[in-house]
ZADO-1210 file (C-alpha; in nm, 4 decimals, padded with zeros to 6 digits):
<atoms>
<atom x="10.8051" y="12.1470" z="07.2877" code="UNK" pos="1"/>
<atom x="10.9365" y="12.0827" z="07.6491" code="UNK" pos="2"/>
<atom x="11.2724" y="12.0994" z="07.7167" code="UNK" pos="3"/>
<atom x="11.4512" y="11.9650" z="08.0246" code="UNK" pos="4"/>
<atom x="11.7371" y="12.0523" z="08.2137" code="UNK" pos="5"/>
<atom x="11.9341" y="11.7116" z="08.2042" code="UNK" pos="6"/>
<atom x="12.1829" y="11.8586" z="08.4841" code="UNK" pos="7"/>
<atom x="11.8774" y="11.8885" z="08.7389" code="UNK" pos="8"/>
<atom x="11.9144" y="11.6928" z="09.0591" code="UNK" pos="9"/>
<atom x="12.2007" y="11.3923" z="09.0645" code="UNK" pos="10"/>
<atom x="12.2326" y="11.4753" z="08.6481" code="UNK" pos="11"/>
<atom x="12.2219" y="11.1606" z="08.6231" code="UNK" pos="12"/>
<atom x="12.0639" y="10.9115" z="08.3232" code="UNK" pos="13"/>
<atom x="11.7256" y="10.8579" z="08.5144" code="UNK" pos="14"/>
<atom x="11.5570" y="11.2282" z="08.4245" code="UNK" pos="15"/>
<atom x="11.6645" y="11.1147" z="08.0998" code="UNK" pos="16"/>
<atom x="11.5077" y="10.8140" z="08.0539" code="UNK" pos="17"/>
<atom x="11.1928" y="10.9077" z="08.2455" code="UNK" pos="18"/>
<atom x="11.1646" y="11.2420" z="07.9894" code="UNK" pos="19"/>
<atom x="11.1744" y="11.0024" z="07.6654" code="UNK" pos="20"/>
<atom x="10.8963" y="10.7893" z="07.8573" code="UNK" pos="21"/>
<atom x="10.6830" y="11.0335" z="07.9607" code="UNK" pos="22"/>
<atom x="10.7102" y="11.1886" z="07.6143" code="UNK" pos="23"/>
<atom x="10.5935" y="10.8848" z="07.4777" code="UNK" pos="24"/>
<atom x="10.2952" y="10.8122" z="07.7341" code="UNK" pos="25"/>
<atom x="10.2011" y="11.1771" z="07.6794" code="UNK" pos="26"/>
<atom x="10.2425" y="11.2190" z="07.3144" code="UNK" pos="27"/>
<atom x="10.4549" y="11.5631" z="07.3469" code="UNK" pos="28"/>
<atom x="10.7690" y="11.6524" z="07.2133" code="UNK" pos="29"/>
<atom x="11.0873" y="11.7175" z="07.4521" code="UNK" pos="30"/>
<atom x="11.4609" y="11.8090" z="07.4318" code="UNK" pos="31"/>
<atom x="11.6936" y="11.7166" z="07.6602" code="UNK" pos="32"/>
<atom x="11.9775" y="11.9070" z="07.7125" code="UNK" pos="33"/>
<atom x="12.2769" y="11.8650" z="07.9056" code="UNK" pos="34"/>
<atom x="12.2608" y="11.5188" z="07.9178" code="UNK" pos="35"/>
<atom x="12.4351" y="11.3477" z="08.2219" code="UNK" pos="36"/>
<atom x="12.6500" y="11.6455" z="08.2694" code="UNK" pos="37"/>
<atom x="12.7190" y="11.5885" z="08.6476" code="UNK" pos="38"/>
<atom x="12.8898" y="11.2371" z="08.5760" code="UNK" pos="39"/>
<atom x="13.2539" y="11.2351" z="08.5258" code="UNK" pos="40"/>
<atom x="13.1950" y="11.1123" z="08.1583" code="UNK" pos="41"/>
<atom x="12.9254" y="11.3365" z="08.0561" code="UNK" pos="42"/>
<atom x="12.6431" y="11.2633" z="07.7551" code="UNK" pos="43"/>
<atom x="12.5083" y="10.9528" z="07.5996" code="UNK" pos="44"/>
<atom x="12.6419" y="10.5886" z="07.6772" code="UNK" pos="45"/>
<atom x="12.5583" y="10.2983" z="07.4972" code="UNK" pos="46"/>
<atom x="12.2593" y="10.1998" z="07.7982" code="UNK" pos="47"/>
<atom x="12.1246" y="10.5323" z="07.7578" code="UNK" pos="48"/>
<atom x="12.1234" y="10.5227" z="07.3622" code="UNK" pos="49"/>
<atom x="11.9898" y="10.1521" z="07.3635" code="UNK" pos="50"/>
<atom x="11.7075" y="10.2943" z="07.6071" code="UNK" pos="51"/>
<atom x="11.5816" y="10.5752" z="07.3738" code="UNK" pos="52"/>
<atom x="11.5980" y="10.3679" z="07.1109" code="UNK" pos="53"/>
<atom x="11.3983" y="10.1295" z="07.2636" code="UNK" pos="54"/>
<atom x="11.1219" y="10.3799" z="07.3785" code="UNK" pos="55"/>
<atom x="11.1035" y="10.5344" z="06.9898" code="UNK" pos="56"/>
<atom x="11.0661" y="10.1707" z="06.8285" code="UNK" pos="57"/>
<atom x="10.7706" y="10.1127" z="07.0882" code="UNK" pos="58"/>
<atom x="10.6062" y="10.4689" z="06.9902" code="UNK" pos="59"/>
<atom x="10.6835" y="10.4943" z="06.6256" code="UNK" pos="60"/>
<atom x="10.8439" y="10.8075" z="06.6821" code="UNK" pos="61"/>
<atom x="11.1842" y="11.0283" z="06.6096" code="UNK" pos="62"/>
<atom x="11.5181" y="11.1350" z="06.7605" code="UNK" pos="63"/>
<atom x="11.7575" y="11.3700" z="06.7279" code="UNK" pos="64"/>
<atom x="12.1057" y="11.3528" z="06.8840" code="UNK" pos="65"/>
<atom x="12.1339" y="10.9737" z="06.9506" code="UNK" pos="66"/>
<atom x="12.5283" y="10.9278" z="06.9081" code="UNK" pos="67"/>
<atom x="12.7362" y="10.8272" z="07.2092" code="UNK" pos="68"/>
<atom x="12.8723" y="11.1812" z="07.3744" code="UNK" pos="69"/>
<atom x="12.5688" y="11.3457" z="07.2889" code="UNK" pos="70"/>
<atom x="12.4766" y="11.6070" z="07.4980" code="UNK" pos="71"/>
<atom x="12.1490" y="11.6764" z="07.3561" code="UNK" pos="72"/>
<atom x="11.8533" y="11.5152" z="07.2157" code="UNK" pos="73"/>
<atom x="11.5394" y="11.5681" z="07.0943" code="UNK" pos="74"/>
<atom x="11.2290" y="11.3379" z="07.1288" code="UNK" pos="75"/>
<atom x="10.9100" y="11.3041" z="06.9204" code="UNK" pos="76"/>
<atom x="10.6898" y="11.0439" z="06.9785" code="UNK" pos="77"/>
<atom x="10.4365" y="10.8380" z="06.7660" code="UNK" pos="78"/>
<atom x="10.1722" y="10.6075" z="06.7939" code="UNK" pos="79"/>
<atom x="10.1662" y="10.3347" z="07.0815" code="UNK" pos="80"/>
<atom x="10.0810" y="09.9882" z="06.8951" code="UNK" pos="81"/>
<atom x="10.2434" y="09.7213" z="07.0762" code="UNK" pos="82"/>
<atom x="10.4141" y="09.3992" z="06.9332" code="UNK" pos="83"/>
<atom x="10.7601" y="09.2233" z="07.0201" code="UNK" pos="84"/>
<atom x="11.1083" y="09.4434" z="07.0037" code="UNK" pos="85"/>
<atom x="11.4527" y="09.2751" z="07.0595" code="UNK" pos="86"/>
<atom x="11.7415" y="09.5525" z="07.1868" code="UNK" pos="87"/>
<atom x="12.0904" y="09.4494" z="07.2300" code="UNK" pos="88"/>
<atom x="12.2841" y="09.7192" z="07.4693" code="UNK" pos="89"/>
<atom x="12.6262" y="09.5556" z="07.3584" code="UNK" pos="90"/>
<atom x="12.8233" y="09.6378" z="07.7070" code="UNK" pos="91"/>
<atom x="12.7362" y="09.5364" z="08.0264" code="UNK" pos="92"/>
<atom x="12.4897" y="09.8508" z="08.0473" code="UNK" pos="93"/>
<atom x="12.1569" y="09.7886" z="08.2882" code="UNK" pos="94"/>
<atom x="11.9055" y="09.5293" z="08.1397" code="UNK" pos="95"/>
<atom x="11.6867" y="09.6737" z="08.4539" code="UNK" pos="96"/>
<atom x="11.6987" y="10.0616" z="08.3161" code="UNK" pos="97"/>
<atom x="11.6455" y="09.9627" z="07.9574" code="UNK" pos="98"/>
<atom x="11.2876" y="09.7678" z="08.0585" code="UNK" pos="99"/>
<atom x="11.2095" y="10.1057" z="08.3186" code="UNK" pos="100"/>
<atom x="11.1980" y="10.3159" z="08.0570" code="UNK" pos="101"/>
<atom x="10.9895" y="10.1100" z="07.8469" code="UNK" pos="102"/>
<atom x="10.7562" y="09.9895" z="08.0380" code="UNK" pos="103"/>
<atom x="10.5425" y="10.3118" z="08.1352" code="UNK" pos="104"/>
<atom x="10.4742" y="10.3279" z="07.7540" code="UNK" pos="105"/>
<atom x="10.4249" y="09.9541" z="07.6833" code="UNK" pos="106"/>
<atom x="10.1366" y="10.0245" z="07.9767" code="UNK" pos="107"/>
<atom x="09.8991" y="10.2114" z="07.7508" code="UNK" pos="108"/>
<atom x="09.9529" y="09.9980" z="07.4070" code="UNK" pos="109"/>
<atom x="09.6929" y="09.8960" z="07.1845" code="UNK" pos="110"/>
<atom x="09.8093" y="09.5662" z="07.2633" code="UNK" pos="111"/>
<atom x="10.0603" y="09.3516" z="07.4243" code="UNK" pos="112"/>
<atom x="10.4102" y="09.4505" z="07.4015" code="UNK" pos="113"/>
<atom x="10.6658" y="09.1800" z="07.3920" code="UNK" pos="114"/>
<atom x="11.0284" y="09.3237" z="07.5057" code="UNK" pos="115"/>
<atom x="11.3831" y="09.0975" z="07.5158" code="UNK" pos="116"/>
<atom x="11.6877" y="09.3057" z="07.6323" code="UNK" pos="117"/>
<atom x="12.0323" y="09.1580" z="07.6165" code="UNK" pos="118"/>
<atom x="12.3069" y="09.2880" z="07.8248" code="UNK" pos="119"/>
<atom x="12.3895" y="09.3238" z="08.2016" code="UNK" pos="120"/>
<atom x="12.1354" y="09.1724" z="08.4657" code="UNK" pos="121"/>
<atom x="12.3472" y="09.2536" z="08.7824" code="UNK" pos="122"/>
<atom x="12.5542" y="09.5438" z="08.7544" code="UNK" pos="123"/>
<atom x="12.6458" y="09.8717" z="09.0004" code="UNK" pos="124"/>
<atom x="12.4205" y="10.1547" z="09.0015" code="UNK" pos="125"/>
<atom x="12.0859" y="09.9722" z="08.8671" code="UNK" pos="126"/>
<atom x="11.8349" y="09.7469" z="09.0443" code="UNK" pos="127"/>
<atom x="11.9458" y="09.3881" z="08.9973" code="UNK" pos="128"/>
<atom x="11.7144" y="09.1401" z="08.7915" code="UNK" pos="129"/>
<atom x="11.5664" y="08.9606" z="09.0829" code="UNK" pos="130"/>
<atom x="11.4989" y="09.3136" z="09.2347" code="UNK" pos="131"/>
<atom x="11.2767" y="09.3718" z="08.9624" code="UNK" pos="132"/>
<atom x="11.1560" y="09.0611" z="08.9588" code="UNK" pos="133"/>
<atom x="11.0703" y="09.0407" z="09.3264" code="UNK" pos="134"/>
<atom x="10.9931" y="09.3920" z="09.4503" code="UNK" pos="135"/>
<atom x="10.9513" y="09.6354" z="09.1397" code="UNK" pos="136"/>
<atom x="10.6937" y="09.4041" z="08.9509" code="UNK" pos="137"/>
<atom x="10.5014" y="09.3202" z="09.2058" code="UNK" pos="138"/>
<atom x="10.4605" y="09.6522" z="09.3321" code="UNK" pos="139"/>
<atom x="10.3531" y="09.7399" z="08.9945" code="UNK" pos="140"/>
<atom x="10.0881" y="09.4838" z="09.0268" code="UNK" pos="141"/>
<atom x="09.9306" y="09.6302" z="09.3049" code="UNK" pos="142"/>
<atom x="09.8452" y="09.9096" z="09.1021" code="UNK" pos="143"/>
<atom x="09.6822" y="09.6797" z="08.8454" code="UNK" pos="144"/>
<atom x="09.9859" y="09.6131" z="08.6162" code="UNK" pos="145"/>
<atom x="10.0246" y="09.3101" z="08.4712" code="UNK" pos="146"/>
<atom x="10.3889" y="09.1910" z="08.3696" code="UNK" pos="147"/>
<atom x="10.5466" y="08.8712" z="08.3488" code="UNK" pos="148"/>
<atom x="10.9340" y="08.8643" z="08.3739" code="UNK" pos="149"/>
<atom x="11.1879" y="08.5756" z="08.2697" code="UNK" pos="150"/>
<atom x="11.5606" y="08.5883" z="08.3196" code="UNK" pos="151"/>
<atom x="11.7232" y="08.3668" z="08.0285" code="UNK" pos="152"/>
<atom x="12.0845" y="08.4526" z="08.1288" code="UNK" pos="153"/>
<atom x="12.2969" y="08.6386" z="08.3807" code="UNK" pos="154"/>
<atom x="12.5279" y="08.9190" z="08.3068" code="UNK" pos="155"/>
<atom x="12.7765" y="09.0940" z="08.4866" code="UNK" pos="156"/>
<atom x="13.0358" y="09.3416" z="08.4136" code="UNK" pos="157"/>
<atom x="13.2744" y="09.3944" z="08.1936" code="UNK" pos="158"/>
<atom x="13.1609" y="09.1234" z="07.9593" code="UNK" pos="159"/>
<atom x="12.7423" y="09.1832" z="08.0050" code="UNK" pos="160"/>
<atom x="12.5825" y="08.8720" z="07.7838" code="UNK" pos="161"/>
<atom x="12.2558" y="08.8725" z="08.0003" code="UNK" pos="162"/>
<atom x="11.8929" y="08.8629" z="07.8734" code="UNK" pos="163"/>
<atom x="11.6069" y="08.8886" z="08.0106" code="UNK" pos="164"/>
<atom x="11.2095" y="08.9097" z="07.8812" code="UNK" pos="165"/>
<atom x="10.9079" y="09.0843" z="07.9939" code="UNK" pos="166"/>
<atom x="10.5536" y="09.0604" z="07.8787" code="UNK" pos="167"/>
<atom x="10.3668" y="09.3706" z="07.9252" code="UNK" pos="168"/>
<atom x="09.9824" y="09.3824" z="07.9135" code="UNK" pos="169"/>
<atom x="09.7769" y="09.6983" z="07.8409" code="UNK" pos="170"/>
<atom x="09.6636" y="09.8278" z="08.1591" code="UNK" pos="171"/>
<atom x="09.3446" y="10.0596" z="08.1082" code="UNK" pos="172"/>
<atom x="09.3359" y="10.2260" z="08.4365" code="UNK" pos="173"/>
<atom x="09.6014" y="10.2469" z="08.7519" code="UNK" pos="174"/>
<atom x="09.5055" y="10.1573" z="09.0388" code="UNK" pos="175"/>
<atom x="09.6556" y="10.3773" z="09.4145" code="UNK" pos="176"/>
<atom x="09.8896" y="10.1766" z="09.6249" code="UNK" pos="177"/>
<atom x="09.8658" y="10.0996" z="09.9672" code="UNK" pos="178"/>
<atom x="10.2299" y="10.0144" z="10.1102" code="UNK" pos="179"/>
<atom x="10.1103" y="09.8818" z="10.4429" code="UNK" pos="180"/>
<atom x="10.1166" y="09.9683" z="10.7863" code="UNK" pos="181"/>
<atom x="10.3865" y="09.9474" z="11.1106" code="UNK" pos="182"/>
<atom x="10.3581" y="09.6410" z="11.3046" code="UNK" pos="183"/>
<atom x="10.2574" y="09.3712" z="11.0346" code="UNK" pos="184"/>
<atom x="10.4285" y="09.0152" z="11.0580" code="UNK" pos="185"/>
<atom x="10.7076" y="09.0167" z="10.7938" code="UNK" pos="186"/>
<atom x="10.9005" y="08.7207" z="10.6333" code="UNK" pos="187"/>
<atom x="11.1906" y="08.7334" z="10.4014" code="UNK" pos="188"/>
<atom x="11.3116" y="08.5672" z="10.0992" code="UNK" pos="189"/>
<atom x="11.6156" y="08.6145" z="09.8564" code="UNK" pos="190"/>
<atom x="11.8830" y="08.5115" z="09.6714" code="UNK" pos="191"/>
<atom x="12.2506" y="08.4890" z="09.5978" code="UNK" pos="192"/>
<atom x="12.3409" y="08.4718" z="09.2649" code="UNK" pos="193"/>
<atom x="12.7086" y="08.3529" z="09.1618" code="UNK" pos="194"/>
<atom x="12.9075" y="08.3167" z="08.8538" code="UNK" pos="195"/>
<atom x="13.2902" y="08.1694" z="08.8047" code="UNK" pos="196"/>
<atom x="13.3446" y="08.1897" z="09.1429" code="UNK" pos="197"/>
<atom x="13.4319" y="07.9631" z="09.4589" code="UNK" pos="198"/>
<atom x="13.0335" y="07.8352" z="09.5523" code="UNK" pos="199"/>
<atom x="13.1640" y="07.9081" z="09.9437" code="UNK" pos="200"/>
<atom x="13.1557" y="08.2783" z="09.8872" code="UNK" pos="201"/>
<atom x="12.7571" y="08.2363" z="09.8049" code="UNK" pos="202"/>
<atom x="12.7380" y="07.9785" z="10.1214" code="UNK" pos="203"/>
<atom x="12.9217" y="08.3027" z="10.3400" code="UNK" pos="204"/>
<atom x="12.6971" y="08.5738" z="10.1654" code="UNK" pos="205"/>
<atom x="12.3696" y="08.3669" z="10.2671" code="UNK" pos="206"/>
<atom x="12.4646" y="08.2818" z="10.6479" code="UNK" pos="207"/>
<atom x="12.5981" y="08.6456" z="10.6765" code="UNK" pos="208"/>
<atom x="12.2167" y="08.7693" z="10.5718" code="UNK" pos="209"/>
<atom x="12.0564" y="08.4884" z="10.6955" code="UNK" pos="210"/>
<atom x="12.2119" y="08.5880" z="11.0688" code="UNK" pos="211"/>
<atom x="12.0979" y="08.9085" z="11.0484" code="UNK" pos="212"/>
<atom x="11.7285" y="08.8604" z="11.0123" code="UNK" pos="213"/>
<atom x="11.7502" y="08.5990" z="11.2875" code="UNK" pos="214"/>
<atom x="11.8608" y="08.9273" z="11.4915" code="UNK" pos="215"/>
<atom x="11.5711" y="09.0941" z="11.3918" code="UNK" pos="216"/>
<atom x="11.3492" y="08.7699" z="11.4631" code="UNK" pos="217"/>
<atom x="11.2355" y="08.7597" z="11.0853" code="UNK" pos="218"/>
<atom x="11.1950" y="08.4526" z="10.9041" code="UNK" pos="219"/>
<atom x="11.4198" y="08.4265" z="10.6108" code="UNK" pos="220"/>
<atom x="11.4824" y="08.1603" z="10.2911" code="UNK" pos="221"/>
<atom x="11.7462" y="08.2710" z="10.0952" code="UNK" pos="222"/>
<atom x="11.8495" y="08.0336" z="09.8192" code="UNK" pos="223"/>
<atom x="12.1564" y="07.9999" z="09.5779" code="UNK" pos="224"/>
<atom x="12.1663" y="08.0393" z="09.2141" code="UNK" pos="225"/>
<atom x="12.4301" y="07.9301" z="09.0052" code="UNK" pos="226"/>
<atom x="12.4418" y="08.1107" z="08.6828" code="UNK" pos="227"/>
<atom x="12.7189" y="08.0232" z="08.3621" code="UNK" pos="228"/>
<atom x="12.7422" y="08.3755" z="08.2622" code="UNK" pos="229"/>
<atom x="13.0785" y="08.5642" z="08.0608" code="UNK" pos="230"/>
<atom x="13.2374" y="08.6660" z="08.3593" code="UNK" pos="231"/>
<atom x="13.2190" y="08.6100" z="08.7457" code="UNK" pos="232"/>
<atom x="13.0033" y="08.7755" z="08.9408" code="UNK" pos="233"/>
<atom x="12.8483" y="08.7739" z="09.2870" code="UNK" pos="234"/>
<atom x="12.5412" y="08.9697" z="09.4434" code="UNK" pos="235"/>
<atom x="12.2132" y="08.9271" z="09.6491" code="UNK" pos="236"/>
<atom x="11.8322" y="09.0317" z="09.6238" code="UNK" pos="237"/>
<atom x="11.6394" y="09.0165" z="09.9383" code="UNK" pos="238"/>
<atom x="11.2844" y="09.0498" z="09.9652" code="UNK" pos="239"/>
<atom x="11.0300" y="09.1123" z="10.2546" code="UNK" pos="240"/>
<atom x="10.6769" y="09.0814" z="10.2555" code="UNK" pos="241"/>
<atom x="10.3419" y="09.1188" z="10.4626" code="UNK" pos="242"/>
<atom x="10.0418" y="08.8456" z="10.4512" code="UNK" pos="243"/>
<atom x="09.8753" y="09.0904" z="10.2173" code="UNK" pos="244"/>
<atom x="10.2042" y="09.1922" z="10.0433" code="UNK" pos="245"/>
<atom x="10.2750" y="08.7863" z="09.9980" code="UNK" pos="246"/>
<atom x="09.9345" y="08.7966" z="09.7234" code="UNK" pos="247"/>
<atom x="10.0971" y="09.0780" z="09.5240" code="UNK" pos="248"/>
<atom x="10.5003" y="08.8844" z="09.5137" code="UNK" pos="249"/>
<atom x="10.3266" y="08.6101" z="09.4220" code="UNK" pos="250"/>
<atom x="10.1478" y="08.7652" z="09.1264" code="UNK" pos="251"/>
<atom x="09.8195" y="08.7887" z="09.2934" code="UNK" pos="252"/>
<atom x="09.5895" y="09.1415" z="09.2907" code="UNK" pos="253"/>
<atom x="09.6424" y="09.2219" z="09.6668" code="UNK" pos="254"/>
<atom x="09.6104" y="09.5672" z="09.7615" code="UNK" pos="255"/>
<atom x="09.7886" y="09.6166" z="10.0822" code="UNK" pos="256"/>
<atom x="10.0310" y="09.4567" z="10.2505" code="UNK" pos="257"/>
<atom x="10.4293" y="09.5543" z="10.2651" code="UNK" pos="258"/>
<atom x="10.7028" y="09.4696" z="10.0533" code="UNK" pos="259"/>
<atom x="11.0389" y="09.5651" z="10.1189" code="UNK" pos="260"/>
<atom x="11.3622" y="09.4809" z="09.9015" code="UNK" pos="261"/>
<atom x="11.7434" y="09.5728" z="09.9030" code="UNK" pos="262"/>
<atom x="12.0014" y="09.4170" z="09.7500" code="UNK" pos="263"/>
<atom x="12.4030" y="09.4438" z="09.7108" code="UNK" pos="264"/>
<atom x="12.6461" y="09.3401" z="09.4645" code="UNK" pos="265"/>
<atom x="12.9791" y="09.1787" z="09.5293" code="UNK" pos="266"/>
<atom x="13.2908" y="09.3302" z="09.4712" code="UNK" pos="267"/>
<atom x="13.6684" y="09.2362" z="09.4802" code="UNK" pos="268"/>
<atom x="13.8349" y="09.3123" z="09.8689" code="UNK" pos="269"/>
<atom x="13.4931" y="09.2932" z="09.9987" code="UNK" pos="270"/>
<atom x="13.4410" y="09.0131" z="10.2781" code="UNK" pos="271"/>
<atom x="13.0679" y="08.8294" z="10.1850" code="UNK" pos="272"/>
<atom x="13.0080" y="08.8354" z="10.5449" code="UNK" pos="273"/>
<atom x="12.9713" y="09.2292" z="10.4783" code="UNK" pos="274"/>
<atom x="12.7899" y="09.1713" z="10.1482" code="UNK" pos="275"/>
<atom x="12.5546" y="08.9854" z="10.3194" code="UNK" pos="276"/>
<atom x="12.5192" y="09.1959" z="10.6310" code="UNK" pos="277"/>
<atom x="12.5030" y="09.5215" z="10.3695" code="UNK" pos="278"/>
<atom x="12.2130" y="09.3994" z="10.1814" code="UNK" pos="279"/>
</atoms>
């Protein structure tokens, strides 16, 4: 059995995700141990449960430890078969991590694996939905990775009520990625999504980032999306791409090419001009 050192680096959740995965991909038993222990509220939160969960379902396999505080787990995966698995996080925890940690298994199912994830699409401290949308999937596809995403509903903290759906189809061999070279014409793209809130402070987000490329002489179309989610919420997701990189955002098998994202979330005292600008 392997056992890992959840304290190692930021101590965050992501070496424990990535373990379960990995476990999973690689058929090998692992125990985690101090789980999150360099966050002010140490062990297992309801994201992190849902997550495991959601990797064991997908293997067939067993855990140890899954209870909310948990500072230790341990992992043993199954079989890889594929099929279609709902998981409800029940907070406002990451839609984005849940899917992360599932996905490098879903790549090496016997068949296609069907995955719907209800909770928070645009929260701190995860990649927001149209960042994996725009940027993480296609870069995935440029290694020969095929996934289809849909975004049903936005969700933002504290009451979460997002879902979101991806499609994941088995990939038999990875492909190496080639991110581009200095120098290549770049455009932009993005957008500002807004919930129960004033539509202005979207219109001031937009200029603000919209300005800022103009500085840089770079092309940009950033468009608003109104969402009817539980509670309000604000952010933005901007993109940039290469000619090449352009084929891969757009779903196509291009190789080369850049593609750049960023992205920041709105918050309460914080001028949109400066979310914009930020992001």
């Amino acid at each position: 059995m392997i056992e890992i050192d959840g304290s190692y680096g930021e101590g965050g959740g992501q070496i424990l995700r990535m373990s379960v995965a990995l476990s999973a991909l690689t058929g090998k038993e692992v125990r985690v141990k101090n789980i999150r222990e360099k966050r002010p509220n140490p062990g297992l939160k309801r994201q992190h449960i849902t997550a495991i969960e959601a990797v064991r379902k997908i293997c067939n396999g067993d855990v140890e430890g899954l209870k909310e505080g948990s500072s230790s787990i341990t992992f043993r995966p199954g079989k890889i078969e594929g099929g279609e698995y709902v998981f409800n996080i029940g907070t406002a925890g990451s839609i984005t991590l849940v899917l992360q940690a599932c996905i490098l298994p879903s790549l090496f199912a016997e068949r296609e694996v069907s995955i719907t994830v209800k909770g928070g699409t645009d929260v701190k401290w995860a990649p927001p939905w149209d960042y994996f949308r725009h940027v993480f999937l296609p870069l995935l596809g440029k290694m020969n990775v095929e996934i289809e995403g849909w975004l049903k509903r936005r969700g933002y903290y504290p009451k979460g009520g997002g879902e979101a759906e991806v499609r994941i189809k088995p990939c038999a061999e990875l492909n190496s990625i080639d991110f581009g070279k200095d120098g290549e014409e770049m455009s932009a793209k993005g957008i500002v999504n807004i919930s129960l809130l004033p539509l202005h402070i979207a219109e001031r987000i937009k200029n603000s980032a919209e300005r800022e490329f103009g500085i840089k002489g770079i092309d940009a179309e950033i468009e608003i999306e109104e969402a009817n989610a539980l509670s309000p919420g604000v952010g933005i997701v901007l993109w940039a791409s290469g000619s090449s990189g352009r084929e891969a955002e757009k779903g196509g098998e291009g190789g080369g090419g850049r593609l750049l994202g960023a992205d920041c979330l709105g918050e309460r005292g914080k001028p949109a001009e400066k979310v914009g600008k930020d992001a």
